[in-house]
N, C-alpha and C positions, 0 to 999 in steps of 0.2 A: 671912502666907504669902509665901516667895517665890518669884517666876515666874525660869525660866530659859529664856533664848534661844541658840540656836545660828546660827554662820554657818560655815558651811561653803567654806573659801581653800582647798580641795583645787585644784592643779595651778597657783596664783598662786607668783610670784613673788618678792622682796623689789624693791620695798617694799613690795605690793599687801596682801600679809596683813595687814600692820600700819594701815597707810591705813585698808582697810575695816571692820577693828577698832573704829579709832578714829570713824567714820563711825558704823557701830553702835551705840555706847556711847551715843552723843550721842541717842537715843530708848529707854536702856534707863535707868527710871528709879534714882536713887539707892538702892543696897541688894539690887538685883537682879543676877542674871547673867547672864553670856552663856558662852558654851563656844563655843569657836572651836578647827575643825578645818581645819587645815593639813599639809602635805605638804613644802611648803621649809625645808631644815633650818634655813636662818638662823633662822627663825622660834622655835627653841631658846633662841635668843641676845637676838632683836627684840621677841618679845612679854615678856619680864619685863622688859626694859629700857623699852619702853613703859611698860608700868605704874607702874613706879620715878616714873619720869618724868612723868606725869599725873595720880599721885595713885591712880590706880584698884588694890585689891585683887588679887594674884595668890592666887585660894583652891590651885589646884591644877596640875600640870603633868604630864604623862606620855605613853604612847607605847600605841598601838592596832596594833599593827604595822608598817605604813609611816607609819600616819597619826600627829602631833602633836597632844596635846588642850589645849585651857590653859582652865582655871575664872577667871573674870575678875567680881568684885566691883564693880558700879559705886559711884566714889562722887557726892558732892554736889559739880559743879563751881563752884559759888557759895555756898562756904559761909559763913555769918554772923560 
């Protein structure tokens, strides 16, 4: 089964969204997710390039009206 967490970067900034993403991921464990909602548009651009970037899954991306959603797949940052 897996657990999904949310963090909620409504009204941050770049590069705050992405930091505290990153900060997040780091107790969510391997396989699980987090959904992070955002408000700065950069955040369009800085959270899949994060993930590029770290290895972590982008399951999903889209738009809530003003708000930014992004589905984020942790992965195993140590893996064998």
């Amino acid at each position: 089964m897996t657990t999904t967490r949310e963090l909620d970067v409504t009204g941050l900034l770049c590069p705050l969204p992405v930091l505290k993403a990153r900060k997040a991921l780091q107790s969510v464990p391997a396989g699980e997710l987090l959904v992070v909602i955002a408000t700065d548009p950069a955040a369009a651009i800085d959270i899949p390039h994060f993930c590029s970037e770290s290895g972590h899954e982008l399951v999903s991306s889209g738009r809530d009206g003003e708000r930014l959603v992004f589905t984020i797949r942790s992965q195993d940052r140590n893996p064998a």
